[in-house]
Structures are given as structure tokens and as C-alpha cells.
N, C-alpha and C positions, 0 to 999 in steps of 0.2 A: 504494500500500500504506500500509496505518496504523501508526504506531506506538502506539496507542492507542485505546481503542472511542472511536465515534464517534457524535454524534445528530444529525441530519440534517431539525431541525423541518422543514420542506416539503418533503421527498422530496429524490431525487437521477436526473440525468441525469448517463449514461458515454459517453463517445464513444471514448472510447479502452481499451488494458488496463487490467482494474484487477482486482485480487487481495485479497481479506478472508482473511489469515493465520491460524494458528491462533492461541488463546487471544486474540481479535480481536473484537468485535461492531461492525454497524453496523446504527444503526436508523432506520428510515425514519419520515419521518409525512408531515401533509400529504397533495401529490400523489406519492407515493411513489416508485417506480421507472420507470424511464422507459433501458433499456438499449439502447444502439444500437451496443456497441462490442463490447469480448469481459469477462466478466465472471466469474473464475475464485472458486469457493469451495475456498482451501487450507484447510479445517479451521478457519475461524470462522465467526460466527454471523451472519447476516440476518435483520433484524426489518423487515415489509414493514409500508408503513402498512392501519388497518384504516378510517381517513376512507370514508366513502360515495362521496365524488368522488376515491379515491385508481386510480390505472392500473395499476398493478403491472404494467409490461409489456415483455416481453423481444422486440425488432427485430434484436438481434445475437448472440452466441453466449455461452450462459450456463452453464458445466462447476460441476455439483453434485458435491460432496465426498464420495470413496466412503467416509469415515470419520465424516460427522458428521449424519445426519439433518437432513431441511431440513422443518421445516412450518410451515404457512401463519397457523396462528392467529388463524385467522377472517378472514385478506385474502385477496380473489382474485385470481389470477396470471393472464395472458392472454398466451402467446407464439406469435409470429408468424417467428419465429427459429430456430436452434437449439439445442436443450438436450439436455445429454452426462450421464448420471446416474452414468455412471462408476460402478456397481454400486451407486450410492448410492439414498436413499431421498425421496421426496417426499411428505408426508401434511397432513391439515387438514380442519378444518370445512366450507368451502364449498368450495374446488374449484379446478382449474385450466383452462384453455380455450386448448385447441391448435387454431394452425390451419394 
């Protein structure tokens, strides 16, 4: 957990829990997201990268915030995982790819 937003120039790999709090950001660039672990959104913000070569991709368990809209802004997400929306919302430009 952060005590403070965080930027992440080359992306970020979880292997473990990790939790973005509220009034929290964490922003990705780079090779962006790379989650193999459990990765809870309490009510802060994920900025995924929008790099051409960026993954943005979920291997482990990814619980979207049912109070804080998650969109993509123009990165694409690719989970092979699972994702809990917890009534919450997923939106964006390009897209997401479940498999």
C-alpha cells in the first residue's frame, strides 16, 4: 500500500497483495502492468501505460472498486486471470481482452 501516488516510469510487476487506497494514484508507463499476484483497487486510481509495447496484463486476481470507475484511456488491458468488478465499472477507448 502507498502512502502517497506513485509513478512507476517502466511499469510495474505484483506478485504479491497489493492494494491502491483511496485518494491514492499509481501510474504506470513503460511496460506497464504485469499482475501475477492479487491486486485490490480500494478506491484509488490506476493509470495503465499507453506505450505501444506496454502489457497491461492481469495473471492473478484483480478486485475493481465498486466506488470509483476504472478506465482505460486508451491502454489495452489483457486478463488471463481473474477480475471481480464488484459492481464497479470498466470503460475506455480501445478495449479489454478476456481470456
Amino acid at each position: 500500500m502507498f502512502n502517497s501516488d506513485f509513478d512507476a516510469g517502466n511499469g510495474m510487476e505484483n506478485n504479491a497483495n497489493f492494494s491502491i487506497p483511496s485518494g491514492r494514484t499509481l501510474t504506470l508507463g513503460g511496460l506497464g502492468l504485469d499482475n501475477e499476484g492479487t491486486l485490490t483497487m480500494a478506491g484509488g486510481m490506476l493509470s495503465f501505460s499507453t506505450v505501444a509495447s506496454a502489457a497491461n496484463i492481469n495473471r492473478g486476481t484483480f478486485y475493481f472498486s465498486s466506488t470509483v470507475p476504472f478506465n482505460l484511456n486508451g491502454a489495452t488491458f489483457t486478463n488471463s486471470g481473474a477480475m471481480s468488478l464488484r459492481g464497479g465499472l470498466v470503460s475506455g477507448a480501445i478495449g479489454t481482452t478476456n481470456y
